[in-house]
Structures are given as C-alpha cells and as structure tokens.
SEVO-76520 format. One record per residue (C-alpha): residue in three letters; x, y, z. Coordinates in pm, whole numbers, plus 50000, padded with zeros to 5 digits. Layout:
ALAXYZ
...
//
This chain:
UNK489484992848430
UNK490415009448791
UNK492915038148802
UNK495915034249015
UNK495805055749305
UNK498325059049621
UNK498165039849933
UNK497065072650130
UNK494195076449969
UNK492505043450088
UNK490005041550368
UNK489515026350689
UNK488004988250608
UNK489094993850199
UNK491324965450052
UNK493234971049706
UNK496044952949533
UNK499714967549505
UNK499924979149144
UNK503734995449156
UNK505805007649352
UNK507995043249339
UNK510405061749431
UNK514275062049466
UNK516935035149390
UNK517065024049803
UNK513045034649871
UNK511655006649634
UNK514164975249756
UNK512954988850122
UNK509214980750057
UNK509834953649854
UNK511864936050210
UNK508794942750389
UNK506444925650148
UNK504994952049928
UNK505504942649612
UNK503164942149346
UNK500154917349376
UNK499644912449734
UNK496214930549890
UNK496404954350162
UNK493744964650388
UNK494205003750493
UNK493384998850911
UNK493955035150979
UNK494095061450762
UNK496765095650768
UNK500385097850856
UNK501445076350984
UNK498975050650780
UNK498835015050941
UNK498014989550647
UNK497564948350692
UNK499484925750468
UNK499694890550467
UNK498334889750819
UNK501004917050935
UNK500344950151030
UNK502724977450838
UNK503225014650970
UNK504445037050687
UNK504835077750715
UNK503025094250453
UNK505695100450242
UNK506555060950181
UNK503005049350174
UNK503065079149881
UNK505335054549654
UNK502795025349705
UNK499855025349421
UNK497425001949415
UNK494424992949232
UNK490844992849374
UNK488634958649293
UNK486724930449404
UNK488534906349682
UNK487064880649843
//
C-alpha cells in the first residue's frame, strides 16, 4: 500500500491519483469546482510555488499553500 503524500511533493513527469482533499470549509468546495476531487490523476508539469499540475487535459496553477491540501497516492497509470 502507497502512503498519501501532498501534491508538492511530486516531480516533474510523476502522475498520482487525488486521495483527499484538506483544508477549510470554502478551500475544499474551491478545488473540488476546478476538478480535484478524489480519483482523477494529475501529472505534476512543474514543480514549487506556484506548482502547475495537468488534469483531465487542463493545466492547473496552485500556490503552494493550496496544492498543500491536495494528497494523492503514488501508483501504476497507464
């Protein structure tokens, strides 16, 4: 089994599946709008603050501090 670990932590080219999402009553319905919810997989494009993830086809900029409140879970994905 794969630990959770935050979005942050991901590198360039490394793809893992949103796990659960954190963070304050309006922080988590804010992620959710722009897709992240738990299942999808990201793809971390560049690394740091601000991080740039792809999602569905669409690329995401998040600050450090929100990208924080995404964990996902490393694993195979085709």
């Amino acid at each position: 089994m794969h630990d959770l670990i935050p979005l942050p932590l991901l590198r360039p080219g490394q793809r893992a599946s949103i796990d659960q999402l954190m963070g304050r009553a309006d922080d988590v319905p804010r992620l959710e709008e722009l897709g992240m919810r738990v299942g999808p997989t990201v793809e971390m494009l560049q690394a740091g603050s601000p991080c740039i993830v792809k999602l569905d086809g669409t690329k995401l900029c998040f600050r450090a501090c929100d990208a924080t409140s995404v964990l996902v879970r490393l694993g195979e994905f085709a």
